[in-house]
C-alpha positions, 0 to 999 in steps of 0.5 A, a space after each residue: 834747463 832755466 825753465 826745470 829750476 823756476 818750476 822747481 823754485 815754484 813748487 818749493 815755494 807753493 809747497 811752503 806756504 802750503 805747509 805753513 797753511 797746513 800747521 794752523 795758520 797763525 798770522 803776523 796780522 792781528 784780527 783787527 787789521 784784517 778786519 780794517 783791511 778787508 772792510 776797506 776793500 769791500 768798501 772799494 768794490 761797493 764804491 765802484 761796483 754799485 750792483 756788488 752793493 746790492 748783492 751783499 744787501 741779500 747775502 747770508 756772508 761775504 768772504 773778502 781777501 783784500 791782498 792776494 799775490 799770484 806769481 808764476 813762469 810756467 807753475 805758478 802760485 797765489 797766496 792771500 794772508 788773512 781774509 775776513 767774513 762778514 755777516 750782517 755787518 760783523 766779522 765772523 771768522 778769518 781765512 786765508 787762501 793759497 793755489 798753485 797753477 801750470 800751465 802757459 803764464 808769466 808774470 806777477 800781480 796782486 788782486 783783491 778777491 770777494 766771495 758773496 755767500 747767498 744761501 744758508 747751505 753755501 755757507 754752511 759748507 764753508 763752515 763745515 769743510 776742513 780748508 774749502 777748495 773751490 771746485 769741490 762744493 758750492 757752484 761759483 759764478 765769477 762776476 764780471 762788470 757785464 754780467 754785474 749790471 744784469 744781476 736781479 732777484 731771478 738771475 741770482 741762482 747760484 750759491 757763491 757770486 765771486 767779484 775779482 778787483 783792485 788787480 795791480 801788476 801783470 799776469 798774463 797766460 791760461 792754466 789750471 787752477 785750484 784754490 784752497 779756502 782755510 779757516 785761521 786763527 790770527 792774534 
């Protein structure tokens, strides 16, 4: 019975902020702080992963989420307020991103979350799609510190290379998850 009313908790909770995402996405951070935030985080990955640096060079756009939460006991839900997209140096627009998950988890953690667009047509998809649920569309490549270092010119095949850093806190479990990438507007 405890489990039934943690799941439900779980899926109001996913369904809020789901709605909240849906009715246009204004934010109590201004643009200038998500900016400075997810230009530092970036930074971060860059200091402690040099081939990330390399990646973003070539790059036509790098979405970064500086702060995400994933919580969950059985359904869980992951939500980052304001991300920033860069091209060529300059911010270029700002997102958010919210999933929900089932399957065998428990915990809490926050990450910090890079998306490097390496062609026109990945990122133009992301221009185009109203709220991009990872899955559907460009193919993602999920970069971890191996596969990091062995990343050259001929290997790079993929529209989107994702980096996953900074986790904090504990999460530990399998699920399905999908995430959803939409377009805000902050102050």
């Amino acid at each position: 019975m405890l489990n039934n009313k943690w799941f439900i908790l779980v899926l109001i909770s996913l369904l809020t902020i789901t709605g909240c995402q849906s009715m246009g996405g204004e934010l109590t951070s201004s643009a200038g702080d998500i900016t400075r935030d997810s230009n530092a985080a970036l930074q971060d990955l860059y200091a402690k992963n040099p081939e990330a640096r390399q990646l973003g060079k070539r790059a036509k756009g790098i979405l970064v989420f500086p702060d995400i939460l994933k919580a969950g006991f059985i359904g869980g839900i992951q939500y980052g307020s304001g991300g920033a997209l860069f091209k060529k140096g300059r911010t270029a627009g700002y997102y958010n991103i919210v999933a929900g998950s089932y399957g065998l988890q428990a915990g809490v953690q926050s990450f910090s979350y890079a998306l490097f667009f390496m062609d026109n047509d990945s990122l133009s998809y992301l221009n185009k799609s109203e709220g991009w649920e990872i899955g559907v569309g460009p193919s993602i490549v999920v970069v971890d510190e191996g596969m990091a270092k062995s990343l050259t010119s001929t290997t790079l095949q993929k529209g989107v290379y994702a980096f996953i850093f900074g986790q904090k806190g504990l999460m530990a479990g399998l699920g399905l998850q999908g995430s959803k990438i939409s377009r805000i507007n902050p102050n």
